[in-house]
C-alpha positions as CSV (number, residue, x, y, z in Angstrom):
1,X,5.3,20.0,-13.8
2,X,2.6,22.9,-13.1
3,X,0.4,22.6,-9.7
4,X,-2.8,21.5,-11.4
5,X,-1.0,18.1,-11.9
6,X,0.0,17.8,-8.3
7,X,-3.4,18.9,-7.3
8,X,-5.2,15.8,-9.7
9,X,-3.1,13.4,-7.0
10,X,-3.6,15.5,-3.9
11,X,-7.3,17.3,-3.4
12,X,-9.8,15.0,-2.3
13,X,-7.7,13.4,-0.1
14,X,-6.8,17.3,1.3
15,X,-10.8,17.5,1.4
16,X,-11.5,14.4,2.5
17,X,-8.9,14.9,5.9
18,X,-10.6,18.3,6.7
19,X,-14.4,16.4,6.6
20,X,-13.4,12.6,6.9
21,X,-17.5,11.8,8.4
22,X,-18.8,13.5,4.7
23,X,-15.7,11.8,3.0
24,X,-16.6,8.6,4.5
25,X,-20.2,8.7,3.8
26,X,-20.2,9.3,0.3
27,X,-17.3,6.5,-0.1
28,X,-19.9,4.3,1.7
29,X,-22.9,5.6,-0.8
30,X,-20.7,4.4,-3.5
31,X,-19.7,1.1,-2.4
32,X,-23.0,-0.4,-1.8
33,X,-24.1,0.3,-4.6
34,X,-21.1,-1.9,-6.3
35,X,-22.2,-4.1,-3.6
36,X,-25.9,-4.3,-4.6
37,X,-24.1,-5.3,-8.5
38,X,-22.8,-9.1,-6.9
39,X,-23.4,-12.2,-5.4
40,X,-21.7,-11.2,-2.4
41,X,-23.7,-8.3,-2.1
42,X,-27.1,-9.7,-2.7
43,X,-26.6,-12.7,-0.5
44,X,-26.1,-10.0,2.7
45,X,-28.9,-7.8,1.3
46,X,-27.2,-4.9,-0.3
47,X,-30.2,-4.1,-1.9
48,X,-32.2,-3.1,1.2
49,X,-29.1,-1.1,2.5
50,X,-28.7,2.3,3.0
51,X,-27.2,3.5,6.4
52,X,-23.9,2.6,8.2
53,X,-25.8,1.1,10.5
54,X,-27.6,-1.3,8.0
55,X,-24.6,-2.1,6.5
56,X,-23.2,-3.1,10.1
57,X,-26.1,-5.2,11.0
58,X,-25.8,-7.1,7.7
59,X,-22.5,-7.6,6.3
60,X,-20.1,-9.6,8.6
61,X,-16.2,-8.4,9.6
62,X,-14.9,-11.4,7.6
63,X,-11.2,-12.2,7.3
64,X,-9.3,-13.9,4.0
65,X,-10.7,-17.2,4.8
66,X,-14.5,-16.1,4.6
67,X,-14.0,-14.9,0.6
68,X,-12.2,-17.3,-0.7
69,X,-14.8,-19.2,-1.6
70,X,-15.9,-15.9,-3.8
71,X,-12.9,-16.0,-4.7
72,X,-12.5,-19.1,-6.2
73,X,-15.7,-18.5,-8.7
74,X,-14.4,-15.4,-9.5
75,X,-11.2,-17.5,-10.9
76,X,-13.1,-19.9,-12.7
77,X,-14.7,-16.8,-14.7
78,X,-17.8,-15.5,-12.2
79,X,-16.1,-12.4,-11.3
80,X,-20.0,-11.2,-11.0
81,X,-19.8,-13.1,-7.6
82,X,-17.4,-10.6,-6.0
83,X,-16.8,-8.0,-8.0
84,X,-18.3,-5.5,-10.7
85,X,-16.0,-5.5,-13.2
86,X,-13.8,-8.5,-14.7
87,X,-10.1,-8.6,-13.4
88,X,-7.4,-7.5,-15.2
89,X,-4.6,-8.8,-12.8
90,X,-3.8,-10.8,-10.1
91,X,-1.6,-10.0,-7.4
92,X,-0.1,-12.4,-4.8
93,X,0.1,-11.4,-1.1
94,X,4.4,-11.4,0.3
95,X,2.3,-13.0,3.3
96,X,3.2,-10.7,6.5
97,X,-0.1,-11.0,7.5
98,X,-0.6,-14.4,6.6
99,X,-0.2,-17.2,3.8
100,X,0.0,-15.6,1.0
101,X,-3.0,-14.8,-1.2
102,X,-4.0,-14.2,-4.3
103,X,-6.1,-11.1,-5.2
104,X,-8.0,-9.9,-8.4
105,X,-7.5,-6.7,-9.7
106,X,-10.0,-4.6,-12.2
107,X,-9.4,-2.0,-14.3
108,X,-11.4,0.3,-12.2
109,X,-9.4,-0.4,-9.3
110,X,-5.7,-0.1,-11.5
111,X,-6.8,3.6,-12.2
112,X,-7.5,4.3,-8.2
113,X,-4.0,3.1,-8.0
114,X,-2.5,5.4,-10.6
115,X,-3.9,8.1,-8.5
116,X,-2.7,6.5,-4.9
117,X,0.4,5.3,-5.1
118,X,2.1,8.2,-6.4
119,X,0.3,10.5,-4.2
120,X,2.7,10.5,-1.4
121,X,5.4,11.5,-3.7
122,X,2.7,14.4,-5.5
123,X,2.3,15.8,-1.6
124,X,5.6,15.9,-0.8
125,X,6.1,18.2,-4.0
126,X,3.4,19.5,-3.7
127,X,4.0,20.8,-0.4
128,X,7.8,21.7,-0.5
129,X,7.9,22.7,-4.0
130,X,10.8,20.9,-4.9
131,X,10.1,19.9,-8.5
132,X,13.7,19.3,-8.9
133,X,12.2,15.8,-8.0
134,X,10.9,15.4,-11.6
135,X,14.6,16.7,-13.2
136,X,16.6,13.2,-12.2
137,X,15.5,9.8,-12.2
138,X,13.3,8.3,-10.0
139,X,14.5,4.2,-8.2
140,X,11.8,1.9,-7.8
141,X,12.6,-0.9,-5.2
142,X,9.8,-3.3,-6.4
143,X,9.1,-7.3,-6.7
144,X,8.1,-8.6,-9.5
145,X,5.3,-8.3,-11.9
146,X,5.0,-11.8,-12.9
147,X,5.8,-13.9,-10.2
148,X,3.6,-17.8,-11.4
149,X,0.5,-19.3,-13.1
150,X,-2.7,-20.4,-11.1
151,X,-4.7,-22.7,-12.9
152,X,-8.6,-23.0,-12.0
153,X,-11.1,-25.3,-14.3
154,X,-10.3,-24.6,-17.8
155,X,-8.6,-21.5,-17.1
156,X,-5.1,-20.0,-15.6
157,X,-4.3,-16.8,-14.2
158,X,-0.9,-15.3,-14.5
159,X,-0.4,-13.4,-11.1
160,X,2.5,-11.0,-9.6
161,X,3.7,-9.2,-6.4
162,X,1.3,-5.7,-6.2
163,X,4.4,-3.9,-6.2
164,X,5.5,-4.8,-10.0
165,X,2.7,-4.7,-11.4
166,X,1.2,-1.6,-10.2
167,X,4.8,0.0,-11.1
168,X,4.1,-1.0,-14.6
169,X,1.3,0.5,-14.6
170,X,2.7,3.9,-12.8
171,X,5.7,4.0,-15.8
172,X,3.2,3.8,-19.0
173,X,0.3,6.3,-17.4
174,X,1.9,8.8,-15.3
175,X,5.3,9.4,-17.1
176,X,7.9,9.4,-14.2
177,X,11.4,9.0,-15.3
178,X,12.3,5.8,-13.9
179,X,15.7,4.2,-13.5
180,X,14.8,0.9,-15.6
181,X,11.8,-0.7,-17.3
182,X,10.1,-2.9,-14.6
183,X,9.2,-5.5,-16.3
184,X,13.2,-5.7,-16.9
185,X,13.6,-7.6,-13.0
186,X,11.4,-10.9,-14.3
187,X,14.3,-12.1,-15.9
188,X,16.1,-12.4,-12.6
189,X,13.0,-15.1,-11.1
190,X,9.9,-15.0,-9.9
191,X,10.7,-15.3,-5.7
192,X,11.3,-12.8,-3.0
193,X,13.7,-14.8,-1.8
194,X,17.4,-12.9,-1.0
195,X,19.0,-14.7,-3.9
196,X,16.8,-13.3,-6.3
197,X,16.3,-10.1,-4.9
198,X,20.0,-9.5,-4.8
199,X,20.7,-10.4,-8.9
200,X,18.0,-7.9,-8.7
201,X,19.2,-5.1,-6.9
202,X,22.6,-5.7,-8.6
203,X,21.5,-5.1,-12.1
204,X,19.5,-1.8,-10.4
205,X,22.7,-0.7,-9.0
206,X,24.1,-1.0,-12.1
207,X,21.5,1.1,-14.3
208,X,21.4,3.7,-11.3
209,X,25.3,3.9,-11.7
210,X,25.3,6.9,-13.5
211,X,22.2,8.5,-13.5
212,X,21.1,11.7,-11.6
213,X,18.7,9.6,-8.9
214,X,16.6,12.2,-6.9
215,X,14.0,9.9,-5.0
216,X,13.9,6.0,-4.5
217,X,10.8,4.6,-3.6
218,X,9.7,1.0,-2.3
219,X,9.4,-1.6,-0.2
220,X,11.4,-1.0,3.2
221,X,13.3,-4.3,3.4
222,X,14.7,-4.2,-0.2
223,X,15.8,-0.6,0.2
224,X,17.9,-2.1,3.3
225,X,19.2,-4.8,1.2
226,X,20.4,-2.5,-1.6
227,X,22.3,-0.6,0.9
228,X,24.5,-3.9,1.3
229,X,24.5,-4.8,-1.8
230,X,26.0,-1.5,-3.1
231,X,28.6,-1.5,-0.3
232,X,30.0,-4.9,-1.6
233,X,29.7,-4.3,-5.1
234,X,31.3,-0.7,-4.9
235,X,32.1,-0.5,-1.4
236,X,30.4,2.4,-0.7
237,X,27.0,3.3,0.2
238,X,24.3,4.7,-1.3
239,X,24.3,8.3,0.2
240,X,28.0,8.1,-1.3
241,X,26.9,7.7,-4.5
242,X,23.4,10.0,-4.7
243,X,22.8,13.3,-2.7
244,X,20.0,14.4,-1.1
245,X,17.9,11.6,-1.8
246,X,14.0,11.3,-1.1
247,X,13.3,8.2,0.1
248,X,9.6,6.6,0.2
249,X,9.2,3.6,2.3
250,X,6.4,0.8,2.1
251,X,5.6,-2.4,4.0
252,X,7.4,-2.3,7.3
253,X,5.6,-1.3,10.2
254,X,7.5,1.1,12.9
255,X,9.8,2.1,9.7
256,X,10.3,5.6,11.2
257,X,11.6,4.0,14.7
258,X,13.1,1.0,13.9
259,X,14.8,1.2,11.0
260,X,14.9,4.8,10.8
261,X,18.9,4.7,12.2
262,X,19.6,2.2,9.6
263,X,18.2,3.9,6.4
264,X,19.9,7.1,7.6
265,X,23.4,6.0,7.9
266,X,23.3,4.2,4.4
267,X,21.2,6.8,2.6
268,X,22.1,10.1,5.0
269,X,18.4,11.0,2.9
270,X,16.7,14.3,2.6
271,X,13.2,13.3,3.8
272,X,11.6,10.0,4.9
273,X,8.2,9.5,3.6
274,X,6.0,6.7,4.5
275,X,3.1,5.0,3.0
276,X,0.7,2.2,4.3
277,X,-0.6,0.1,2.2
278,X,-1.1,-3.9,1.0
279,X,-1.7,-5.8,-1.8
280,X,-5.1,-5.1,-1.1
281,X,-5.1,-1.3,-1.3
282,X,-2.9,1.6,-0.5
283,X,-4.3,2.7,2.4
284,X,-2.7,5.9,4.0
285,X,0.4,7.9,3.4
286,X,2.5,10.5,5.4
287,X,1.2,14.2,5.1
288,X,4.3,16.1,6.1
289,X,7.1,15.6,8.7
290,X,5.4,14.0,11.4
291,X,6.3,10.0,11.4
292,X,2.7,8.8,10.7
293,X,0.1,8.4,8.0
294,X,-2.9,10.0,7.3
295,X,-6.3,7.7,5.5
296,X,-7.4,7.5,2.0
297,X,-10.7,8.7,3.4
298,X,-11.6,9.7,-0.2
299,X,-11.1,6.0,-1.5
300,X,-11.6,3.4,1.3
301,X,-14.2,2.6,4.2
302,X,-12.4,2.4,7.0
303,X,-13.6,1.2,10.7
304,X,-11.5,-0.4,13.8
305,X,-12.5,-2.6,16.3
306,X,-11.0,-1.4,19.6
307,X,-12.0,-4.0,22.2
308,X,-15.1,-5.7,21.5
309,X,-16.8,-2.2,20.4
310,X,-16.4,-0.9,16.1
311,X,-16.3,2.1,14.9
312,X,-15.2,4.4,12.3
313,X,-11.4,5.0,11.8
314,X,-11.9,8.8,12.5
315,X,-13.6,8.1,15.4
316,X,-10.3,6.9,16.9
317,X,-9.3,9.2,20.0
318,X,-5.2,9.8,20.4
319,X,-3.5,7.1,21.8
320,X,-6.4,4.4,20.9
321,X,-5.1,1.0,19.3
322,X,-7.2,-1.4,17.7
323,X,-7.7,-3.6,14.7
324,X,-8.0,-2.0,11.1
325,X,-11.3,-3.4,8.8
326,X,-11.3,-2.1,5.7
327,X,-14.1,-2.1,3.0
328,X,-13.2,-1.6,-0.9
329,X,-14.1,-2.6,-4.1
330,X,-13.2,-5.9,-3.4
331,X,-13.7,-6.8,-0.2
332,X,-16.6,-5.7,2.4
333,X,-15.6,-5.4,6.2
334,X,-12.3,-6.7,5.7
335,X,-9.8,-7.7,8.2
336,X,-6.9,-6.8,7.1
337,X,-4.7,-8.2,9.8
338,X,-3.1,-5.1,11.2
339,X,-2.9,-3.2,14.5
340,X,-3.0,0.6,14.1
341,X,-2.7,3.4,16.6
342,X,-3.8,7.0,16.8
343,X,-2.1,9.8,17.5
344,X,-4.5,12.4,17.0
345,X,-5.6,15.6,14.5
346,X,-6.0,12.6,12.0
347,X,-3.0,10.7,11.7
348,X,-2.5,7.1,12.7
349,X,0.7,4.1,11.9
350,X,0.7,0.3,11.9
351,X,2.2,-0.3,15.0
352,X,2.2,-4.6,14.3
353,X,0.6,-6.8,12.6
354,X,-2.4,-8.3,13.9
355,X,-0.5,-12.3,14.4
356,X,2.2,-10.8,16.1
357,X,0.7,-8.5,18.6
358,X,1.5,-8.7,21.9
359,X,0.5,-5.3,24.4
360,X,4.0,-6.1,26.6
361,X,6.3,-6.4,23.5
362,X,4.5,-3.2,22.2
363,X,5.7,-0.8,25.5
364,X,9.1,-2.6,25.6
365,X,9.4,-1.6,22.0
366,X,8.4,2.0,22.5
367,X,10.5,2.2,25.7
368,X,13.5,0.8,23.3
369,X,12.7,3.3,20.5
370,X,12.0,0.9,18.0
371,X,8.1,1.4,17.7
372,X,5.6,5.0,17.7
């Protein structure tokens, strides 16, 4: 695999992290004019915007709630009222920040994901060299990519968990060697609850068995799971099985403090790599060995709300908490309902979510050592 390749995955977002105010300018240019294309848009005046500050003064910080009213024309076939292009997918929130939702995807917004969600694991070649990576197979942890039907009006929408269906996605357009077809876990059900997501891991374990696995990748709390699941199947655990493993971890906040102890003892790993992301988007990833995550400045708007006062994510001094608002393709000024923190020269983690924030908790946690 030659550098170029690594470098498709990896350069704007280098770029972007050296210049985040230009990144995030020309992000903004590009969005409003998507938003001048919709309903959405043209109800808050897109078409008269063209500063930061316009854009503030007219577009409210709306949470789930406010679009689903958007939402629910683009199911019944408007898609012009929210987005540009029509949906291709639909992918149903696991609901850590709330019920769970269901969120359109277009094509446009699959092929910023091809480019995303492998990027942590592109950097961390990238940056180490070790394309040894590539020579074994790689272990998605992942829910499924078809997970129920929606009906709306005259028409039904098929919709998954993000994490399946962008992994489909990732095996027929990037060409990673993967342990097992994704689509192959839909036969064991369409939940995430631990039943399912055992038959699950156990038929994983058992296509891993004898395969050179050099990096698993995927959600946090299933990566746990499989650690247990393996001991009882072969009573061992995974670091007995597969050396020097890479591991990339999703969807758990405070993943290098609190479960940091337990993902070492059962994978004894080679690197830790964390991304943060949602349903919605992926949103930052880890840059090298420091336990935090730097922004896709080169793909998302990002602001914070820190008190009652907003302001733009780079803007965020070390040690400065506050509430992440996020503006994409699909959603304007989104809440996303997550508490990040800075800690300087860039980087920042999701310390909580938003619904189960509490300051006390917080320092009790960091004096404990299970939170950043």
């Amino acid at each position: 695999m030659n550098s170029n390749f690594l470098e498709f995955f990896v350069s704007s977002w280098y770029s972007a992290l050296e210049n985040p105010e230009d990144a995030q300018n020309n992000v903004f240019q590009n969005l409003i004019q998507k938003y001048r294309k919709t309903d959405y848009g043209k109800t808050y005046g897109a078409q008269d915007i063209s500063t930061m500050e316009e854009y503030r003064k007219n577009f409210p910080v709306a949470r789930f709630s406010h679009f689903a009213p958007w939402l629910q024309k683009v199911k019944q076939g408007s898609w012009q009222a929210l987005l540009t292009d029509e949906p291709i997918d639909w992918g149903i929130t696991r609901g850590t920040t709330g019920p769970s939702k269901i969120i359109p995807y277009t094509e446009q917004e699959s092929e910023e994901r091809l480019v995303l969600g492998p990027r942590c694991l592109m950097n961390y070649v990238y940056r180490t060299g070790d394309i040894s990576l590539f020579d074994g197979s790689i272990l998605l942890f992942i829910y499924p990519s078809v997970a129920g039907t929606e009906s709306c009006g005259d028409t039904e929408q098929v919709y998954g968990y993000s994490s399946g269906i962008y992994s489909r996605n990732l095996a027929q357009k990037v060409g990673l060697n993967l342990v097992y077809p994704v689509d192959e876990i839909n036969q064991f059900g369409t939940q995430r609850v631990e039943a399912e997501s055992r038959l699950r891991l156990d038929y994983i374990c058992e296509k891993a068995e004898s395969l050179n696995v050099t990096a698993m990748i995927g959600i946090a709390q299933l990566m746990l799971l499989f650690g247990k699941v393996t001991r009882k199947k072969y009573g061992v655990y995974p670091k007995d099985k597969w050396k020097n493993l890479l591991l990339i971890s999703s969807s758990l906040p405070n993943v290098h403090a609190r479960y940091n102890p337990a993902l070492r003892g059962m994978y004894r790993y080679k690197a830790l790599r964390d991304i943060y992301g949602a349903t919605e988007g992926f949103y930052a990833q880890q840059l090298d060995e420091r336990p935090y995550c730097f922004p896709n400045y080169d793909y998302y708007l990002f602001e914070v709300q820190t008190g009652k006062k907003i302001k733009m994510l780079y803007e965020m001094k070390k040690g400065e908490r506050g509430r992440l608002i996020v503006s994409s393709s699909l959603f304007p000024r989104y809440y996303i309902g997550d508490v990040v923190k800075s800690f300087g020269d860039g980087g920042i983690a999701c310390i909580a979510r938003e619904k189960d924030f509490n300051v006390v908790k917080y320092w009790w946690d960091r004096f404990m050592g299970s939170a950043l």
